[in-house]
C-alpha positions as CSV (number, residue, x, y, z in Angstrom):
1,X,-23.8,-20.9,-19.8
2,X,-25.8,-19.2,-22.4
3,X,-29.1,-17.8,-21.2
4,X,-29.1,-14.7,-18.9
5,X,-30.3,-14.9,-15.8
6,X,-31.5,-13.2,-12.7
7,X,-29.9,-13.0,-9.4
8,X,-31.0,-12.8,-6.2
9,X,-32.5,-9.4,-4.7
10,X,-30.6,-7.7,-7.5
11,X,-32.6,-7.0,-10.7
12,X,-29.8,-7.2,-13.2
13,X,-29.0,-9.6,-16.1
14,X,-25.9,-11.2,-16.1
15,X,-24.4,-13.5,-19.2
16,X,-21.4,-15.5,-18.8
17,X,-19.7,-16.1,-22.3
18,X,-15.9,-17.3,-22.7
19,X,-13.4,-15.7,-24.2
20,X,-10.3,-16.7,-24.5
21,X,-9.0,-17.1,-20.9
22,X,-11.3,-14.3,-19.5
23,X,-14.5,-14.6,-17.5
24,X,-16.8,-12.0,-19.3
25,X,-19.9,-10.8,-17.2
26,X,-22.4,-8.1,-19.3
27,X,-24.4,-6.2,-17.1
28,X,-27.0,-4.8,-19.2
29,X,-25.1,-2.0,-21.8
30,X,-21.8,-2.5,-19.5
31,X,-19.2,-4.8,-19.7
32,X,-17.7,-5.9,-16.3
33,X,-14.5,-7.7,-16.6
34,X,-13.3,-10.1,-14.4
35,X,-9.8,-8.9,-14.3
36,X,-10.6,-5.8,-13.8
37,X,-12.5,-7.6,-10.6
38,X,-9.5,-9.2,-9.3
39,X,-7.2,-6.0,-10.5
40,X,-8.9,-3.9,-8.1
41,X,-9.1,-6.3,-5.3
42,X,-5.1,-6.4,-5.5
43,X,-4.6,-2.9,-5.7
44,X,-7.2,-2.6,-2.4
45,X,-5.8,-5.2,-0.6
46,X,-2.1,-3.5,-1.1
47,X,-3.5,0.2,-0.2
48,X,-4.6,-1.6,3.0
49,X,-1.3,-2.9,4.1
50,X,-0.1,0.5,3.4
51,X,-2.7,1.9,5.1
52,X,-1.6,-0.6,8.4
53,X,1.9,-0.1,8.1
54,X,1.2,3.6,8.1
55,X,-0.6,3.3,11.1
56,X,1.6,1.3,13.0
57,X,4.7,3.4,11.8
58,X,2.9,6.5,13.4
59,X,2.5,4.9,16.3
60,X,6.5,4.5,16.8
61,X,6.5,8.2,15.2
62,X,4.4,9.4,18.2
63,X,5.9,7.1,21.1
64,X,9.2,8.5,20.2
65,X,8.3,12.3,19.8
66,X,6.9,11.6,23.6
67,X,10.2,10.0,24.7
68,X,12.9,12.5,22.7
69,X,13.2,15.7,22.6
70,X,12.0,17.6,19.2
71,X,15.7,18.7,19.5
72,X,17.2,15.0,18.8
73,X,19.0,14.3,15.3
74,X,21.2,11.8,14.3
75,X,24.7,12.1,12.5
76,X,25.4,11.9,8.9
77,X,28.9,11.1,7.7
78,X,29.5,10.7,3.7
79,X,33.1,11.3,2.5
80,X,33.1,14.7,2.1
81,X,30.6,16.5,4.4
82,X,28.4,16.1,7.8
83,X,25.0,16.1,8.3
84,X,22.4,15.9,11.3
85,X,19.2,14.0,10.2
86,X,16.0,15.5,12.8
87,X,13.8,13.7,14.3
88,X,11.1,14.8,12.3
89,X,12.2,12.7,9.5
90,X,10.4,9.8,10.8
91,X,7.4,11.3,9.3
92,X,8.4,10.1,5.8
93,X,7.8,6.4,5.9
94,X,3.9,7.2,7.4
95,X,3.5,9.8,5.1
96,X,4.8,7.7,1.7
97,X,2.7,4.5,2.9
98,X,-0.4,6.8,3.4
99,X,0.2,7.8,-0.5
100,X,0.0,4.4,-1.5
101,X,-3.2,3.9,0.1
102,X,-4.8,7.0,-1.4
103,X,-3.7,5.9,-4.8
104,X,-5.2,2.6,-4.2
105,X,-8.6,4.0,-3.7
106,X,-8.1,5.9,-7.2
107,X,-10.0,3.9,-9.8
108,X,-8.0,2.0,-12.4
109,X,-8.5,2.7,-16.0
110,X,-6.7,-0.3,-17.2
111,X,-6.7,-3.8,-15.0
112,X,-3.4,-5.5,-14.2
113,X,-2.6,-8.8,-15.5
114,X,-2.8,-11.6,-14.4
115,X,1.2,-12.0,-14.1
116,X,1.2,-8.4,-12.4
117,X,-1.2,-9.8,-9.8
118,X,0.3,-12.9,-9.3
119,X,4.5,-11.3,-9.5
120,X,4.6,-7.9,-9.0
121,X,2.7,-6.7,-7.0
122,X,4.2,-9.5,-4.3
123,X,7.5,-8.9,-5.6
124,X,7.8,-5.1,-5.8
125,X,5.2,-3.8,-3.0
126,X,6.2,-6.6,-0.5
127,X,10.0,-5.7,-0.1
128,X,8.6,-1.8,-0.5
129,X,6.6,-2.1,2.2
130,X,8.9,-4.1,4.4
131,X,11.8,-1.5,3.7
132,X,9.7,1.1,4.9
133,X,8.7,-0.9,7.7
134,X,12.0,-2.1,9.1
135,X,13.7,1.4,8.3
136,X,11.0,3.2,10.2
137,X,11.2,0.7,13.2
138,X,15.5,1.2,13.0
139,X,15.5,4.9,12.6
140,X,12.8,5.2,15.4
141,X,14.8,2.8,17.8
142,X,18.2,5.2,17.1
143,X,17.0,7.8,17.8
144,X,15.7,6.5,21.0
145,X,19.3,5.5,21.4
146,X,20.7,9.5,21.0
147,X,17.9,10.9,23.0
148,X,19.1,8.8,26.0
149,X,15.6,6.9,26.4
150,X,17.2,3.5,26.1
């Protein structure tokens, strides 16, 4: 665990030293942390959700701007006014997942912890997504309902 050595097709030394609970890995004059390793493949593997969930809410976006006209809202009520929501607000929950991914791809300047990894990024991005998600598949199916294609 001591001596540096060299890998395969790669010319670079690595050393592996302990410290504290912390895999260390110094690449010549760099330090590469392993947290910072497994903070960034979180943060990709969320921006690629996003990045499917954005995709597959466009999809609805498109199959109902082919089925509705552009002309299609949906009422509003609160207590004291009226509102009609258009049908091009179903371009929010693509365009908000799509963000997500495009941040992911920025590069970190400090890595998550391990209990971010492990709790909030589950916790927080999960139900984030998945209220996107089913609000997108809800809003897309009413207006389907007021344009008169189901």
């Amino acid at each position: 665990m001591g001596r540096p050595t060299r890998l395969l097709g790669r010319r670079r030394l690595q050393a592996r030293t302990r410290q504290g609970k912390r895999d260390l890995v110094v690449d010549g004059a760099r330090g590469y942390d392993r947290e910072q390793e497994l903070s960034n493949k979180a943060i990709v593997t969320t921006g690629k959700i996003a990045l499917l969930l954005a995709g597959v809410s466009l999809i609805s976006c498109i199959f109902v701007f082919t089925q509705v006209p552009f002309t299609t809202s949906l009422d509003y009520e609160t207590v004291s006014r009226q509102a009609d929501i258009p049908v091009i607000s179903l371009l929010v929950a693509p365009a908000l997942l799509y963000s997500f991914w495009v941040s992911s791809r920025r590069k970190q300047s400090a890595p998550l912890s391990r209990n971010q990894r492990r709790y909030l990024l589950p916790l927080v991005a999960g139900p984030l997504f998945a209220f996107f998600f089913i609000g997108q598949m809800y809003l897309s199916l009413e207006y389907l309902k007021a344009g008169g294609a189901l």
